[in-house]
Steps between C-alpha positions, in 0.01 A plus 500: 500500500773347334835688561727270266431620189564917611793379727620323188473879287638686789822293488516520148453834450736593811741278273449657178533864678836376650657378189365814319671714773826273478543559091717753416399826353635553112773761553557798339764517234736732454764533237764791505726468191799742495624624168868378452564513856808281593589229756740707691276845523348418800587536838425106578717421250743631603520878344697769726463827489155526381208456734165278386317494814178367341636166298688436782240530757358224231795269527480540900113392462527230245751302349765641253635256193809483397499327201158626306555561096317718264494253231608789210772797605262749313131632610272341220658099559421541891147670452366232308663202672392669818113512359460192348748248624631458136815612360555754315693345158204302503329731304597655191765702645871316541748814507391497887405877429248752636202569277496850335253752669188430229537111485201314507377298841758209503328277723171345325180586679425112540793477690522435898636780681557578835214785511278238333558232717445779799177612346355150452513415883319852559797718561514901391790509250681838415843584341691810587805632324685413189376190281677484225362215346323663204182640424199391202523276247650713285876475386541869596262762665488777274223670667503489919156670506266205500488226712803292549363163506588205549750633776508435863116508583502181184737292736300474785577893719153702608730801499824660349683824555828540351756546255518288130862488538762687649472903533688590192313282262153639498214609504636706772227472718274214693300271407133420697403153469486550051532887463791742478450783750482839435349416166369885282167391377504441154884451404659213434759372790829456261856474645786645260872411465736244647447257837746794693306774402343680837239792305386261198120465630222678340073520535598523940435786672823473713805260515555301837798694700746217534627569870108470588400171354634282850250726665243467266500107507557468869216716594299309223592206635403574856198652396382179346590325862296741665201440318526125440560512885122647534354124436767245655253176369675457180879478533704654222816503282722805469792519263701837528795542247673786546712702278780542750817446452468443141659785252422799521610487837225835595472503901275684655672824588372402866737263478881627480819437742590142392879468474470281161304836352155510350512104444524460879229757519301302252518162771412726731161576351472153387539397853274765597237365272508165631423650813196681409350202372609231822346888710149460354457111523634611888224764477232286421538210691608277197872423595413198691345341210681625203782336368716711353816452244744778419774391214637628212492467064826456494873588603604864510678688284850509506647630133659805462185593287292613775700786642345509813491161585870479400545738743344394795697138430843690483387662810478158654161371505507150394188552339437086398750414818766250431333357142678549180338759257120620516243617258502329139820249611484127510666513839328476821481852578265535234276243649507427858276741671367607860208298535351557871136328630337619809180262585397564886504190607579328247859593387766556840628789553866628463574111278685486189475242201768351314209310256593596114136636436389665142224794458373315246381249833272754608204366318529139581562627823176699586297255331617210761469769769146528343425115414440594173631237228695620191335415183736288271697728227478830777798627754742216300795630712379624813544252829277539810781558742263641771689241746818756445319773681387320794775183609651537824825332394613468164295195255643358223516735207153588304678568182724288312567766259453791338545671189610855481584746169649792470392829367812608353502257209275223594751299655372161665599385869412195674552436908463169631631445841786711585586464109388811280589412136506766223442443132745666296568253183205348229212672682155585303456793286239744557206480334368843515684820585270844500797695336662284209803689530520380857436203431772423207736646723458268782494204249822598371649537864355150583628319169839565614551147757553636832593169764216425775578595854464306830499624841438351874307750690549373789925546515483786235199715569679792267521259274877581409611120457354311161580137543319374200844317410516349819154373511365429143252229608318762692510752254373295196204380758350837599528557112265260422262574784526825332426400161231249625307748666478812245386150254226353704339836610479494880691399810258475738496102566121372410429725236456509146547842263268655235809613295901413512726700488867374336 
């Protein structure tokens, strides 16, 4: 008998077998997006007096950045740069804004997202927690009772269960993958009065307690884990965005004791959160291969607004740490966030990163992890900066810059290097504004010539010290970086863009 030719297949197939065992297993995904939770709120950050057990026990296991923006100091700008590696004045909006409750989907159904991209290389996809990115087609829901498509299941999730917007804002109850909860047969779903009205929803059986909904998302979230776990081959993505520690600030009364009040309280069951979700991947047997991401939309609140936030920072907790301003500002403590990977394996534990990183990078990111090319005119400002989570010893720097706007009145920034550049003087109009009023009132505030602003982040992290004067040269070159990339319509080196944006 000739044994060459089966000695021959043996070999080969021994071969084949090996290299099959030796290629890694797509990992889970796992996205945890805190709700104006600041740099400084967090115990590896350096917060005192306030215990977060669970994101620590994160930084301890993975690798904690310290220099990770949001690329927009308000929830809408981060959401979409976060989904589809785009900015958000890209699209029609430029006031840097949130969208109302009842605006239509902003991101276009054609678009790449990160669920898409998940659920094209056979991953489950589902979204937990606020979206906030619009529903339909329509301008304005006026009735909630049918089927709110496009929304999240139109951008690439399986599932959905969560809030439209924030908890005053209606309808005052979940939504399951398209459909209000609690719906009364037969009546139209119609929410009534203002954006800060709390008993405006009617054509729902019952309106969502507010101290319950951290519960209600967690143990929807975990529930999904569970059950996904039940068939382990397909690999899946999970993004959780909680509503905690964004206004109202509505702990769970379980949670109480903090010594910066009910906003410390509200960490607390943020933390706690967190915890239930990294619990059930432990349950399950999916922490080894899940890679999993906890960050924030942007900086924290600090104005005298939010009374209990104001509070808690007058009763010392620096809630964005040693950056200047939060939420809505222009400053970097309204967009430098926690940003923490664990990847067994992958990422070392107890490491730090001083790599300037975006959420808008995500995208680009997941799709290198994946091998997955980005079509031309898609993710236009997202990097693949995968290398950031995994270097032993600090590379050169994956992002030259980035572009950041505030929500307060659409403000432009620009960071390059330790330079961070801020556009004050002949900057664009907006376009479109929701509210006209609004909107003439932040063109007349922005006709009057206000100088640009320069500061070196590296020697002035509080960024105290302007020294445009003393460094004009620099200043009037991040300008025009600026200007060139809002004109040609992406960043991301390679690309081209469907639209511009001026």
């Amino acid at each position: 008998m000739n044994m060459k030719r089966p000695l021959n297949y043996l070999v080969s197939l021994l071969l084949t077998t090996t290299a099959l065992a030796a290629t890694p297993e797509k990992p889970n995904v796992v996205i945890i997006l805190g709700d104006d939770y600041g740099y400084g709120s967090s115990g590896c950050y350096g917060a005192t007096g306030i215990s977060t057990p669970n994101i620590d026990r994160l930084a301890t296991q993975g690798r904690r950045f310290t220099q990770a923006y949001a690329p927009g100091s308000v929830c809408s700008p981060t959401r979409y740069a976060l989904m589809t590696g785009r900015y958000f004045w890209r699209t029609e909006v430029k006031d840097g804004g949130v969208l109302p409750v009842a605006a239509p989907l902003i991101i276009e159904t054609n678009r790449l997202t990160l669920a898409s991209l998940f659920k094209e290389q056979g991953y489950r996809t589902a979204a937990f927690g606020k979206w906030h990115l619009g529903w339909t087609t329509e301008r304005r829901v006026n009735d909630w009772s049918v089927p709110l498509t496009p929304g999240p299941l139109a951008v690439g999730f399986d599932h959905f269960f969560g809030m439209a917007e924030n908890l005053p804002s209606g309808p005052h109850n979940f939504i399951d993958d398209d459909k209000v909860t609690a719906h009364i047969f037969g009546e139209p779903i119609v929410v009534h009065g203002g954006s800060r009205d709390c008993d405006t929803t009617t054509g729902i059986s019952n309106h969502w307690q507010p101290e319950l909904v951290m519960a209600d998302l967690t143990k929807h979230t975990t529930d999904w884990i569970a059950e996904t776990a039940k068939d382990k081959t397909k690999p899946f993505f999970l993004y959780f965005a909680p509503n905690a520690v964004h206004d109202p600030i509505v702990p769970n009364p379980r949670f109480t004791g903090s010594p910066y009040g009910k906003y410390g309280d509200f960490i607390s069951e943020l933390d706690w959160s967190a915890g239930e979700v990294l619990n059930a991947l432990d349950k399950f047997g999916l922490s080894s291969n899940t890679l999993v991401i906890f960050t924030s939309d942007n900086g924290g609140v600090v104005a005298r607004g939010n009374a209990l936030a104001y509070a808690a920072l007058e009763a010392g907790l620096k809630i964005n740490g040693p950056l200047r301003g939060g939420k809505h500002d222009e400053w970097e403590g309204g967009f430098r966030e926690p940003f923490i990977v664990r990847w067994p394996g992958q990422v070392a534990p107890g490491s730090t990163s001083e790599q300037v990183i975006s959420l808008a990078d995500l995208l680009a990111t997941f799709a290198g992890l994946l091998n997955v090319p980005l079509p031309q005119g898609q993710a236009e400002d997202s990097l693949n900066v995968l290398r950031t989570f995994t270097e032993a010893a600090p590379g050169k720097a994956v992002r030259p810059s980035i572009i950041l706007q505030s929500g307060g009145d659409g403000t432009y920034a620009i960071r390059e290097g330790d330079w961070k550049f801020i556009e004050r003087a002949d900057r664009p109009a907006f376009e479109i504004h929701r509210n006209a009023q609004i909107r003439a009132a932040l063109e007349n505030r922005l006709q009057q010539k206000r100088a640009d602003q320069l500061f070196n982040l590296k020697l002035d992290p509080g960024e105290t010290n302007d020294v445009v004067a003393a460094h004009p040269d620099i200043a009037a070159h991040l300008k025009q970086l600026l200007v060139q990339s809002r004109t040609q319509g992406f960043t991301r080196p390679g690309t081209i863009s469907t639209t511009t944006a001026k």
